[in-house]
C-alpha positions in Angstrom: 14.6 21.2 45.6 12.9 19.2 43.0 15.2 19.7 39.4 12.6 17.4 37.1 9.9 15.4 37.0 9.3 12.6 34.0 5.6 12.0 33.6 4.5 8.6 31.8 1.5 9.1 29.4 -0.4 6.9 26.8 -0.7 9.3 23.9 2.9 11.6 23.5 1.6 13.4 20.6 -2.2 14.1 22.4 0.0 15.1 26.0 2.5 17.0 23.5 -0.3 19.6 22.5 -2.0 19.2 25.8 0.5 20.5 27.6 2.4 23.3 25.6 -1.6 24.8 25.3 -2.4 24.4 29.3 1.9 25.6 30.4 1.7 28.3 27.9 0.2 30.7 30.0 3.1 29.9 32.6 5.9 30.5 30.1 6.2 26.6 29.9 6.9 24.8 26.6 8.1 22.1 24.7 11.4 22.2 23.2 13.2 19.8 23.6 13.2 16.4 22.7 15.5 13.5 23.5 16.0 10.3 21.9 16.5 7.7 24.1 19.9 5.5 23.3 20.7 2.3 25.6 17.6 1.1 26.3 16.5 4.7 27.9 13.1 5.7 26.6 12.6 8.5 24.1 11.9 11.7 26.2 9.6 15.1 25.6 11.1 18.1 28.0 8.7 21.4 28.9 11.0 24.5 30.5 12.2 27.9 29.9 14.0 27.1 26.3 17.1 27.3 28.5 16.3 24.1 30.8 13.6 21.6 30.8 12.5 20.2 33.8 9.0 18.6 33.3 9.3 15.4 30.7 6.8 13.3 29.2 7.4 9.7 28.2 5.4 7.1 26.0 4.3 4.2 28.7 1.1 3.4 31.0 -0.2 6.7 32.8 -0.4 5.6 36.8 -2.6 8.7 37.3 -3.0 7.8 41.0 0.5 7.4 42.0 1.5 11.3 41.2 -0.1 14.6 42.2 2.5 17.8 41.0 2.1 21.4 41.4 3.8 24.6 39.4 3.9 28.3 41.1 2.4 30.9 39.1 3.7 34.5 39.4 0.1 35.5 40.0 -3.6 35.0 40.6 -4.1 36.1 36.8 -1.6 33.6 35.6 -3.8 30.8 38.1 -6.7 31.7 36.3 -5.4 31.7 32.8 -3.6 28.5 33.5 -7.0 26.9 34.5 -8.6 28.3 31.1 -6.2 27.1 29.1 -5.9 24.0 30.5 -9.8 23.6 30.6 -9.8 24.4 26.9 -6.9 22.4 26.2 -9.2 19.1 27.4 -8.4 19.3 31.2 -10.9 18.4 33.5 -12.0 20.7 36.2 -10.8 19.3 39.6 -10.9 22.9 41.9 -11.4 26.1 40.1 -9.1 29.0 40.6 -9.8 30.4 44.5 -8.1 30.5 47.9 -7.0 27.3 49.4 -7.4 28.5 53.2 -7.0 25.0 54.3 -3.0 25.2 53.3 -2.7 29.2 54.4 -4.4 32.6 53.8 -2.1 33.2 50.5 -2.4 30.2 48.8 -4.3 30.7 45.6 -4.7 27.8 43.4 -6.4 25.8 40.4 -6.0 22.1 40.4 -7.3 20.2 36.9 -6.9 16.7 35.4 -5.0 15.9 32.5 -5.8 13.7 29.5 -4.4 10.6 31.5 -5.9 11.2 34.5 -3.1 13.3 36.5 -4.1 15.9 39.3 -2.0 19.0 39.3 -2.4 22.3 40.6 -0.5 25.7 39.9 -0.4 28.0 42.8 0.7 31.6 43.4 1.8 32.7 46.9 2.6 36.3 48.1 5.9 34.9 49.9 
């Protein structure tokens, strides 16, 4: 089960708005930073307010090494997702539909971040 993911970006504060705006509609947000000590990097965490399990970091984005996907609680949510990421300055990469190709329930929206990144949010019925 993955527990987090750290994503490395070139602008924090432009991947800072970016993201709380496009996560919004899944109840994601930022709250919680940490300043690095020891030669760790200073790091951004998304979550519930309770846990944060999706970071950002200051670096060079690698948009081709990483492809990450959230679940939605519902087709809505997919769709709203894709709005607000698409307003939020994501790039359309597969508008909300049925991704029959994975299996008949599989309802997803895939868009490209402001460094490049692919990632999806998906509802399933199971």
């Amino acid at each position: 089960m993955l527990t987090h993911i750290i994503l490395t970006v070139a602008d924090v504060g432009r991947s800072l708005a970016f993201y709380d705006a496009a996560l919004q509609p899944l109840g994601i947000r930022y709250f919680l930073p940490y300043k690095g000590v020891g030669g760790e990097p200073d790091l951004y965490g998304f979550g519930d307010g309770q846990r944060a399990f999706f970071w950002l970091r200051q670096g060079n984005p690698a948009p081709g090494s990483i492809h990450w996907g959230l679940r939605a609680e519902s087709r809505d949510k997919v769709r709203e997702f894709f709005q607000a990421a698409l307003s939020a300055g994501a790039k359309e990469s597969i508008a909300p539909r049925i991704r029959r190709e994975y299996s008949a329930d599989y309802y997803a929206a895939e868009v490209i971040d402001p460094d490049g990144y692919s990632f999806e949010v998906v509802h399933r019925n199971q």
